[in-house]
C-alpha positions as a Markdown table, in Angstrom:
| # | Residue | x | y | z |
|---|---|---|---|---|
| 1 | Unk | 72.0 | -125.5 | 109.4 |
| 2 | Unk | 69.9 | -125.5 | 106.7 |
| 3 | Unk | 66.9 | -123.3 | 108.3 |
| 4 | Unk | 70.0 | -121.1 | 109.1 |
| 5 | Unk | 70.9 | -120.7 | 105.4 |
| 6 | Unk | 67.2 | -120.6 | 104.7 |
| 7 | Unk | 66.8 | -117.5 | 106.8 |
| 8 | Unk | 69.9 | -115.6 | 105.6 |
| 9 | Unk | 68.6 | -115.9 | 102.1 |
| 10 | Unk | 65.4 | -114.2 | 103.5 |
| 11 | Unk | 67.0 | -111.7 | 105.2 |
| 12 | Unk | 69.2 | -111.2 | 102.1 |
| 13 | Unk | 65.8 | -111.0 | 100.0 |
| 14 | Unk | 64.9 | -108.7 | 102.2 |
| 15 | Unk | 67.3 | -106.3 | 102.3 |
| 16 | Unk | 67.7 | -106.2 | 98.8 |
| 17 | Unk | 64.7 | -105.3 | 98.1 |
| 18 | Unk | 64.5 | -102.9 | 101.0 |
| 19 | Unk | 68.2 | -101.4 | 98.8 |
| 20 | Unk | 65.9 | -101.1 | 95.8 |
| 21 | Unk | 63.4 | -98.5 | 97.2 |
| 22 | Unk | 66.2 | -95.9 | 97.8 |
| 23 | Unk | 65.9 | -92.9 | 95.5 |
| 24 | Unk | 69.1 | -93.7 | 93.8 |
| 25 | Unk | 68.4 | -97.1 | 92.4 |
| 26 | Unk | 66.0 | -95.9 | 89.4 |
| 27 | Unk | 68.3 | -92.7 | 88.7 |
| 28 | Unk | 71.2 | -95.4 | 88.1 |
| 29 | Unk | 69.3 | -97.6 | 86.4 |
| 30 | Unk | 68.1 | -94.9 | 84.0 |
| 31 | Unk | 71.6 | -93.2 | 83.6 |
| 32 | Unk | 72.4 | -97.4 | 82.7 |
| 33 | Unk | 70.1 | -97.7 | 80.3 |
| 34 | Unk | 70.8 | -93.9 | 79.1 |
| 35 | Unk | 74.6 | -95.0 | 78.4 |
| 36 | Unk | 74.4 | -98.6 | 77.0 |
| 37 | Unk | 71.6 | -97.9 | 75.0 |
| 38 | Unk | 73.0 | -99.4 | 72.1 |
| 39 | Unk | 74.1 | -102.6 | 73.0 |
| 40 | Unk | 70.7 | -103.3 | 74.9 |
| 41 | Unk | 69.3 | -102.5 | 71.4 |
| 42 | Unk | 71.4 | -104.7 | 69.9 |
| 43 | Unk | 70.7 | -107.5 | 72.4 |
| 44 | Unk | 67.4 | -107.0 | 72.8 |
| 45 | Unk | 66.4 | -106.0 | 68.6 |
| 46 | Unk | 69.0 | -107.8 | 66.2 |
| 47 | Unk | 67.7 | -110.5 | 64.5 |
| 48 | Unk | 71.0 | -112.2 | 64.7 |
| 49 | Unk | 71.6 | -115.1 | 66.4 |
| 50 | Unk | 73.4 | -114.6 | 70.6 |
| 51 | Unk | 77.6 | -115.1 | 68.7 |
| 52 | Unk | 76.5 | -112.1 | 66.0 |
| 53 | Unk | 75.0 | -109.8 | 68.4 |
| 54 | Unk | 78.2 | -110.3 | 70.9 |
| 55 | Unk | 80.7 | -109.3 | 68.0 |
| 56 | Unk | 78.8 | -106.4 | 67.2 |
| 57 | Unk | 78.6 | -105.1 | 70.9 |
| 58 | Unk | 82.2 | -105.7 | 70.6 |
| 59 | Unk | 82.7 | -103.9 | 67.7 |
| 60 | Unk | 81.3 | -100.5 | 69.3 |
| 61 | Unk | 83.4 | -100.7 | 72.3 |
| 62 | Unk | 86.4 | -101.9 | 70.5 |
| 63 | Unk | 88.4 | -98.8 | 71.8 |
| 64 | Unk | 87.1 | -99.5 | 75.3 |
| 65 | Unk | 89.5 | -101.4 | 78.1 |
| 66 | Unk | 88.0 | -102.4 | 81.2 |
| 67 | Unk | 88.7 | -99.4 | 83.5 |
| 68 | Unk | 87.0 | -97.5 | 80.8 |
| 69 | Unk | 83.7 | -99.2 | 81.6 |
| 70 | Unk | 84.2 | -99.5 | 85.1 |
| 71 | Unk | 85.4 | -95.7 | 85.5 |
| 72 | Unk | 81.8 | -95.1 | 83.0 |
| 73 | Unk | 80.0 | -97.1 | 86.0 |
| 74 | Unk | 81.6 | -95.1 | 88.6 |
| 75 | Unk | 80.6 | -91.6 | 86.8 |
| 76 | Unk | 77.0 | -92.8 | 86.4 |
| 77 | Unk | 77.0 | -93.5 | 90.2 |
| 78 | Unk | 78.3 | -90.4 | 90.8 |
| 79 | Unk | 75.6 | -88.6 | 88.6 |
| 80 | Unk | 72.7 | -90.5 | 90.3 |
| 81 | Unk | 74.0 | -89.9 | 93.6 |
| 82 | Unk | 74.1 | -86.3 | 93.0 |
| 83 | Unk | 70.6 | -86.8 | 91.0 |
| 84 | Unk | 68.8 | -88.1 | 94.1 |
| 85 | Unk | 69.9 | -85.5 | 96.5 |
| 86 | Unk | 69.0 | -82.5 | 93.9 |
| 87 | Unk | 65.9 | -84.1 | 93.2 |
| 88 | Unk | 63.5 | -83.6 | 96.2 |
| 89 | Unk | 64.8 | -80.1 | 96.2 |
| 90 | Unk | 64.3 | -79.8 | 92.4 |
| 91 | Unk | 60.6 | -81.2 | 93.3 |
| 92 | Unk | 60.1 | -78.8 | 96.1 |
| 93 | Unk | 61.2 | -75.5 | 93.8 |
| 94 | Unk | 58.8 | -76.7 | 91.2 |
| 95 | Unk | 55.8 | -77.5 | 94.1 |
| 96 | Unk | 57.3 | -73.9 | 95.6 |
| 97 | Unk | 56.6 | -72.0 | 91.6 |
| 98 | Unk | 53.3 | -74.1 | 91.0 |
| 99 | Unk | 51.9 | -72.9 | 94.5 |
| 100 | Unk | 50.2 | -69.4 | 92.8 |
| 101 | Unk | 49.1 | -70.8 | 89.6 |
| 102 | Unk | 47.5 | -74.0 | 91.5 |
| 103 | Unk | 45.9 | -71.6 | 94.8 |
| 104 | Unk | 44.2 | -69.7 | 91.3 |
| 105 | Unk | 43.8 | -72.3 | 89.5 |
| 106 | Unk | 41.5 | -73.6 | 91.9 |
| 107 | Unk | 39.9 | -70.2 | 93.4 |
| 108 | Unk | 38.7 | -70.1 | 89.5 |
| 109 | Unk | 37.5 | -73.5 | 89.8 |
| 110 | Unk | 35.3 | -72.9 | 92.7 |
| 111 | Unk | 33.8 | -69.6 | 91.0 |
| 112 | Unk | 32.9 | -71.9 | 87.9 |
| 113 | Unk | 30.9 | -74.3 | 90.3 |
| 114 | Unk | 29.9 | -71.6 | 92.2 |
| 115 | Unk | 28.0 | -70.3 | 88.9 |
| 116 | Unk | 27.2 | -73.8 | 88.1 |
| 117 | Unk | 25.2 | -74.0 | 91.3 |
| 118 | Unk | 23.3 | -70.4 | 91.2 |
| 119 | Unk | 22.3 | -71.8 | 87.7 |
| 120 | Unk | 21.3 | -74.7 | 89.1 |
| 121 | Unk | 19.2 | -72.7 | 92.0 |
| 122 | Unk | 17.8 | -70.8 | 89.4 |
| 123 | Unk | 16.3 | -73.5 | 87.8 |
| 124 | Unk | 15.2 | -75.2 | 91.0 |
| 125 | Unk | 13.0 | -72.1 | 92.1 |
| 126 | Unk | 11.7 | -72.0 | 88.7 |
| 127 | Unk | 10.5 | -75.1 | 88.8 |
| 128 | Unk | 9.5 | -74.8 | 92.6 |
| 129 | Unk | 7.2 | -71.7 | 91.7 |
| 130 | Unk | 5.6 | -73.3 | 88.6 |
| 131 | Unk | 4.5 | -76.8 | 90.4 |
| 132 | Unk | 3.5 | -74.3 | 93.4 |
| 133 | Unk | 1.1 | -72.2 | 90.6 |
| 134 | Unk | 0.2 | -75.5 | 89.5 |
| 135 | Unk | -0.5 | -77.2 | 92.6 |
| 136 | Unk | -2.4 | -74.1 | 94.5 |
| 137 | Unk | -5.5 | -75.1 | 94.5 |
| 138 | Unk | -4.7 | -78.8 | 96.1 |
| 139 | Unk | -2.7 | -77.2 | 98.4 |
| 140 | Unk | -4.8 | -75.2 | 100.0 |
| 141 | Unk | -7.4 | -77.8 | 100.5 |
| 142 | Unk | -4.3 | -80.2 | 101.8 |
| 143 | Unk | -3.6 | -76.8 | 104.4 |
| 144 | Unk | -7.6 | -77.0 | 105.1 |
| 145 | Unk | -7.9 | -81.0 | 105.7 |
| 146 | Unk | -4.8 | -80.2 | 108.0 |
| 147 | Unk | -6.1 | -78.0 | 110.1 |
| 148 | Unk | -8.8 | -79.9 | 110.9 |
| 149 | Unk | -7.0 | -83.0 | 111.5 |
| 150 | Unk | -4.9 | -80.5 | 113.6 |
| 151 | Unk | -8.3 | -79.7 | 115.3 |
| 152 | Unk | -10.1 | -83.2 | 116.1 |
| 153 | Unk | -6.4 | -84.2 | 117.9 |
| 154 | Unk | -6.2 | -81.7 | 119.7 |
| 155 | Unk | -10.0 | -81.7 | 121.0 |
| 156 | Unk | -8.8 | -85.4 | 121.4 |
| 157 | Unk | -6.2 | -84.9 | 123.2 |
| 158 | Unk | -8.0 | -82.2 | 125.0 |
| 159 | Unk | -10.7 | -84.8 | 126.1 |
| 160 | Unk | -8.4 | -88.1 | 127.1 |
| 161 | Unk | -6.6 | -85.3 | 129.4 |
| 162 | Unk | -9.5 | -85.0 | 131.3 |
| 163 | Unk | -10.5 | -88.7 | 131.5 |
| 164 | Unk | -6.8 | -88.9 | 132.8 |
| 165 | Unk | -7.1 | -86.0 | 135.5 |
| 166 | Unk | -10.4 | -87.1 | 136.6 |
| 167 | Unk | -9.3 | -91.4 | 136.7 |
| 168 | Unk | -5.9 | -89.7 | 138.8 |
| 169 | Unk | -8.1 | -87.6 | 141.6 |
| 170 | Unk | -9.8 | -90.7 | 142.0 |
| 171 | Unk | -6.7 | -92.7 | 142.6 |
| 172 | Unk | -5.5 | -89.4 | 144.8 |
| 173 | Unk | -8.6 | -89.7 | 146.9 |
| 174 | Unk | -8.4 | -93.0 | 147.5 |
| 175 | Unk | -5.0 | -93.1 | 148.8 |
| 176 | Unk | -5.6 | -89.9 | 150.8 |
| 177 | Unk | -7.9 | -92.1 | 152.5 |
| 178 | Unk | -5.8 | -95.0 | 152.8 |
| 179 | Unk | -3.5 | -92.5 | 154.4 |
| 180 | Unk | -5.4 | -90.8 | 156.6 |
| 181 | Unk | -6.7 | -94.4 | 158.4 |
| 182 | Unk | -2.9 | -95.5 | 158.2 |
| 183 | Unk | -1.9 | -92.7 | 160.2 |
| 184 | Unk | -4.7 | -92.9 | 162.1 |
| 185 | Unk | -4.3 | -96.1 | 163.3 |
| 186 | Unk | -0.7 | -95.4 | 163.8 |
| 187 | Unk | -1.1 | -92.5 | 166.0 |
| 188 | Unk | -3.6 | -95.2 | 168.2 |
| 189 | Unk | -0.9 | -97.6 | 168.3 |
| 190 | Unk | 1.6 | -94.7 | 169.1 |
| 191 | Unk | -0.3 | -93.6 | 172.1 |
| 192 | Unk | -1.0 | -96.7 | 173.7 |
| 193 | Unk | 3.0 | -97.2 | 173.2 |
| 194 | Unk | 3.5 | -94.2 | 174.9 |
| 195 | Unk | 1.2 | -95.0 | 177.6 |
| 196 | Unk | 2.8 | -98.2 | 177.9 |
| 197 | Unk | 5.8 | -96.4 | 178.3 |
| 198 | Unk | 4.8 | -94.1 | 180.5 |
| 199 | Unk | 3.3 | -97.0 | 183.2 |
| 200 | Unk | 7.0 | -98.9 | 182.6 |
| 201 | Unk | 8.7 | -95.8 | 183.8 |
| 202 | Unk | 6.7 | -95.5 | 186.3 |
| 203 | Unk | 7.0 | -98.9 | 187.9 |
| 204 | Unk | 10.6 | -98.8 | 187.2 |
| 205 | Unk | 10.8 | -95.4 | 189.4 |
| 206 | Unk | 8.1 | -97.1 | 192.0 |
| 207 | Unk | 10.9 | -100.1 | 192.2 |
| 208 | Unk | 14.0 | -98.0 | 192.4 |
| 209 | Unk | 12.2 | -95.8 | 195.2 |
| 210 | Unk | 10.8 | -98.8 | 197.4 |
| 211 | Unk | 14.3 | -100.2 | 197.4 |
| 212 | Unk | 15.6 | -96.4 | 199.6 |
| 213 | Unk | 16.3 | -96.2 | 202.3 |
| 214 | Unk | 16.2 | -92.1 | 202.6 |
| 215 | Unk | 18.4 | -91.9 | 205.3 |
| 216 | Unk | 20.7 | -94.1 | 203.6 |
| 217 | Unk | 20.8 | -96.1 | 200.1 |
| 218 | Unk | 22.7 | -99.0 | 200.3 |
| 219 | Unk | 23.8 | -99.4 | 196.6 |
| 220 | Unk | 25.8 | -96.6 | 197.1 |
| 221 | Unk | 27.3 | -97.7 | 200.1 |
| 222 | Unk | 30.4 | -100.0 | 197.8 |
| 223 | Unk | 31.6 | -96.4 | 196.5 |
| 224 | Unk | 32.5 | -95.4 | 199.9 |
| 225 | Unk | 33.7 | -98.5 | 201.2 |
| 226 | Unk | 36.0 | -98.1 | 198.3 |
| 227 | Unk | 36.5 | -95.6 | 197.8 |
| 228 | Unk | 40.1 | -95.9 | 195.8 |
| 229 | Unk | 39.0 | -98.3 | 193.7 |
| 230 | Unk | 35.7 | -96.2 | 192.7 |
| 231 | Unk | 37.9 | -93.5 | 191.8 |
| 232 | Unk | 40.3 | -95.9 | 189.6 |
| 233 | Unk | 37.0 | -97.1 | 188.1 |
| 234 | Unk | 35.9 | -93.4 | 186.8 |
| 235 | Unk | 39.8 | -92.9 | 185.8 |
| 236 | Unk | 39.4 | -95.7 | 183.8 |
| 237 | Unk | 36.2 | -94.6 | 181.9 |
| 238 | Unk | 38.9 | -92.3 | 179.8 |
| 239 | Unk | 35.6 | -89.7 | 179.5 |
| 240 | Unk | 36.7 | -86.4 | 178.1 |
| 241 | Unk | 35.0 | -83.1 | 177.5 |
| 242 | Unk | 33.0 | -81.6 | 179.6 |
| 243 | Unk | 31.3 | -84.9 | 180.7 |
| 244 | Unk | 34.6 | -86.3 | 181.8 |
| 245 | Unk | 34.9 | -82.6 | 183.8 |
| 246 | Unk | 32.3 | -82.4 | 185.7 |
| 247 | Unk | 31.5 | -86.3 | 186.6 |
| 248 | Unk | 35.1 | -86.6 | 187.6 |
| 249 | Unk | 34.4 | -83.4 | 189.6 |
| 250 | Unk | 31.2 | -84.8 | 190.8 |
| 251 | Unk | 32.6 | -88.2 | 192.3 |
| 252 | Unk | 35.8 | -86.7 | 193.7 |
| 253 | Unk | 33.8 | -84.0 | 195.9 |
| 254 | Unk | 30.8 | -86.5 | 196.7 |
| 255 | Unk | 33.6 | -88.9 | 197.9 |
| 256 | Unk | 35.9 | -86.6 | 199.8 |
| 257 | Unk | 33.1 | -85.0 | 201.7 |
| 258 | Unk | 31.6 | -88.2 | 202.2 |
| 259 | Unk | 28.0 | -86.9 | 200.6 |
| 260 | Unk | 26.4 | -90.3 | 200.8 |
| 261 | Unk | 22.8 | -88.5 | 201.7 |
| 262 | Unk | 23.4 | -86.1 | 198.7 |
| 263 | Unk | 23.8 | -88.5 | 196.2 |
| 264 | Unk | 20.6 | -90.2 | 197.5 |
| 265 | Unk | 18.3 | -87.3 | 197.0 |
| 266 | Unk | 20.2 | -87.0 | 193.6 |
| 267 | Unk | 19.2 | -90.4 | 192.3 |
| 268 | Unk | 15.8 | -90.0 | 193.7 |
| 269 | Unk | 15.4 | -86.8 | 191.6 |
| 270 | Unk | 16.6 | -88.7 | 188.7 |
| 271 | Unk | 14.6 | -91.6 | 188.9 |
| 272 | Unk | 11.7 | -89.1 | 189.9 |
| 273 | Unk | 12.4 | -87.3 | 186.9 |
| 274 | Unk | 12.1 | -84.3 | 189.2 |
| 275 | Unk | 14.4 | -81.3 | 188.5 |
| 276 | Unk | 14.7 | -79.8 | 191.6 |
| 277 | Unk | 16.9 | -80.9 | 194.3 |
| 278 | Unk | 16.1 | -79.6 | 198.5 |
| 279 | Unk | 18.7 | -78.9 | 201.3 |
| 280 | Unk | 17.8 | -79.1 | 204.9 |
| 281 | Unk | 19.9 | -76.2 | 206.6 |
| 282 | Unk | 19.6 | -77.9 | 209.7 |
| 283 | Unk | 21.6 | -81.0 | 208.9 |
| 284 | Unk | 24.6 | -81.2 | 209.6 |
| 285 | Unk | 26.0 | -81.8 | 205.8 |
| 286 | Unk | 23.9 | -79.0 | 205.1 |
| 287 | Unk | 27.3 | -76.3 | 204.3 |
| 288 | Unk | 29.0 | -79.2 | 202.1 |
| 289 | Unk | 26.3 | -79.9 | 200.4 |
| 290 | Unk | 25.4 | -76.3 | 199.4 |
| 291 | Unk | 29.6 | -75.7 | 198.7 |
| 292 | Unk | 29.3 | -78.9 | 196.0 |
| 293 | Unk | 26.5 | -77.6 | 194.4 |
| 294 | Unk | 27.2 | -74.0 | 194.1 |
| 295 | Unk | 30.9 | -75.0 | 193.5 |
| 296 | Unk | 30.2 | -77.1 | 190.5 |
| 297 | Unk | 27.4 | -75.2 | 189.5 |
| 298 | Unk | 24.7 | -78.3 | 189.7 |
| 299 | Unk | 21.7 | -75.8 | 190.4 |
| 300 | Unk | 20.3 | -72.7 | 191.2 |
| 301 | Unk | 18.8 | -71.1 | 194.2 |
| 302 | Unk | 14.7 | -70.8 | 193.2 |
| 303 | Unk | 13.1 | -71.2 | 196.7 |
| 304 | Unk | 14.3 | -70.7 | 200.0 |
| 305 | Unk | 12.6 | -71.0 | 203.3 |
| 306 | Unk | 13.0 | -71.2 | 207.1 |
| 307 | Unk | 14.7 | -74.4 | 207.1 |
| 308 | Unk | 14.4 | -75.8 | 203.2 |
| 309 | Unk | 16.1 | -74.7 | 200.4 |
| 310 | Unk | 15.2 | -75.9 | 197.0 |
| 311 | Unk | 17.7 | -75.9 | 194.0 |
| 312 | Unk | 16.9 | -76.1 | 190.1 |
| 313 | Unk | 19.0 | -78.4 | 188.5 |
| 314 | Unk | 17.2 | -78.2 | 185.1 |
| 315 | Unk | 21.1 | -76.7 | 183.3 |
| 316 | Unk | 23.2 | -79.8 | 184.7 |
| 317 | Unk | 20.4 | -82.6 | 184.4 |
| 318 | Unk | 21.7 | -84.6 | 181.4 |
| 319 | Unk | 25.6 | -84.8 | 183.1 |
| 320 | Unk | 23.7 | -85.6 | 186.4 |
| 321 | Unk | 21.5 | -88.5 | 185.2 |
| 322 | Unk | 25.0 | -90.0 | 183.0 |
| 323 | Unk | 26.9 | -89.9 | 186.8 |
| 324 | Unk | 24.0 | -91.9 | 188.6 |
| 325 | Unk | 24.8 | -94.6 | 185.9 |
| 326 | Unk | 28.2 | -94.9 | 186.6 |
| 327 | Unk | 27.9 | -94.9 | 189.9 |
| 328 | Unk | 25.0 | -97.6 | 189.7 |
| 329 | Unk | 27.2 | -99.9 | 187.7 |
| 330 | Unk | 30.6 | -99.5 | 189.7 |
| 331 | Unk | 30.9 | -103.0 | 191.2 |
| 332 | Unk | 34.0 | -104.9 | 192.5 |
């Protein structure tokens, strides 16, 4: 209860004071003092003692009844009402009639500094040329010593750029050499990497040929056992393009012809790394074979002899050599 009545006193306090800043608070209290300027005089002056100075206030409003004082408070209200509404407009005709005399007011202003500093100027340069008569001869002996301290730093500077360049050709030199035996001994190491390659491939194409049969090759022989299932395995691969073309095309034809020879002589080629491909007219196969790979465009004709014909399969290499994959790693 009591912080309650604590905190409406503040807030009172508050927005009393708050009342107090309005505009029409000192034009009241001015019109107040204005109109009951004698009695605060009285009050206030008078050497009388609190009973005297109370009969003679009373004496000067002897006439007076209370409505006459309170209508007299109620016109001075009025007035400073009226006062501080007129007054920011009475303040903004007199800012509005001062605005030409202030603008030259100060443009005058200026021009007197303006002199002021040419003066000043003046003066300066005065002074500047004297000292610089004064000072000639010291000056040209400071311009002398100057240009010859200009002169040793830059010879200086001249000669530590040199020690520089020739300390940095060194240290060019040096690891132009170190370099050159680094890639030396890198291209050694490259080529005996390459020949080990090189034998690896080889005995990897030596393995894969010893295990043919070239009449037959029995790794392929799953695909058409199963045929169904090898085509469900490519289905399943999900290749697209023209990869997923042409060794879906591949494996249906080899399949429905029943090319197992073909496919033989393919892997060999791939293994072989050998880009051309030979068909024996006088096999029986011989019109299928030369349908699939005209029909899919596999190879070209390049030789052709009594009873050989050699194709070039250089164009369709790469999608040849990805089908041999999938058909090596088709298992049940």
């Amino acid at each position: 209860m009591i912080k309650t009545i604590i905190d409406f006193l503040k807030e009172s306090k508050e927005a009393s004071q708050e009342r107090l800043k309005l505009p029409i608070v000192p034009f009241y209290i001015f019109l107040l003092i204005v109109s009951y300027w004698k009695p605060i005089s009285i009050y206030l002056l008078s050497e009388k003692n609190i009973e005297g100075k109370i009969k003679e206030i009373d004496f000067l409003y002897k006439n007076n009844n209370h409505w006459d004082h309170i209508l007299n408070l109620l016109i001075l209200l009025f007035i400073s009402t009226i006062s501080s509404i007129l007054f920011p407009f009475l303040m903004f005709l007199i800012e509005y009639l001062l605005k030409k005399p202030n603008k030259e007011r100060k443009i005058i202003k200026n021009k007197t500094k303006d002199i002021d500093r040419e003066e000043e100027l003046k003066i300066a340069m005065h002074k500047f040329d004297m000292n610089k008569i004064l000072s000639g001869n010291k000056e040209v002996e400071d311009y002398n010593q100057s240009i010859e301290d200009l002169k040793k730093s830059y010879e200086d500077r001249i000669q530590n750029m040199e020690i520089i360049n020739t300390q940095k050709d060194k240290n060019l030199e040096s690891q132009i050499d170190l370099i050159t035996k680094d890639n030396l001994s890198l291209t050694l190491k490259i080529d005996e990497i390459n020949k080990s390659n090189i034998s690896l491939n080889n005995l990897i194409s030596q393995y894969r040929l010893n295990e043919f049969d070239y009449t037959d090759y029995p790794r392929f022989n799953i695909i058409f056992e199963n045929k169904n299932l090898f085509k469900n395995y490519i289905n399943s691969l999900g290749l697209v393009a023209d990869t997923g073309v042409f060794i879906s095309s591949f494996f249906q034809q080899i399949i429905d012809y029943n090319l197992h020879s073909l496919l033989n002589r393919i892997a060999i080629c791939v293994y072989t790394d050998n880009q051309s491909l030979k068909l024996n007219k006088i096999k029986i196969k011989y019109d299928e074979e030369k349908k699939f790979i005209i029909g899919n465009n596999i190879g070209e004709l390049i030789v052709e002899e009594d009873i050989t014909e050699i194709y070039s399969i250089t164009k369709s290499f790469h999608f040849i050599k990805g089908a041999v994959k999938y058909a090596e790693d088709f298992k049940l």
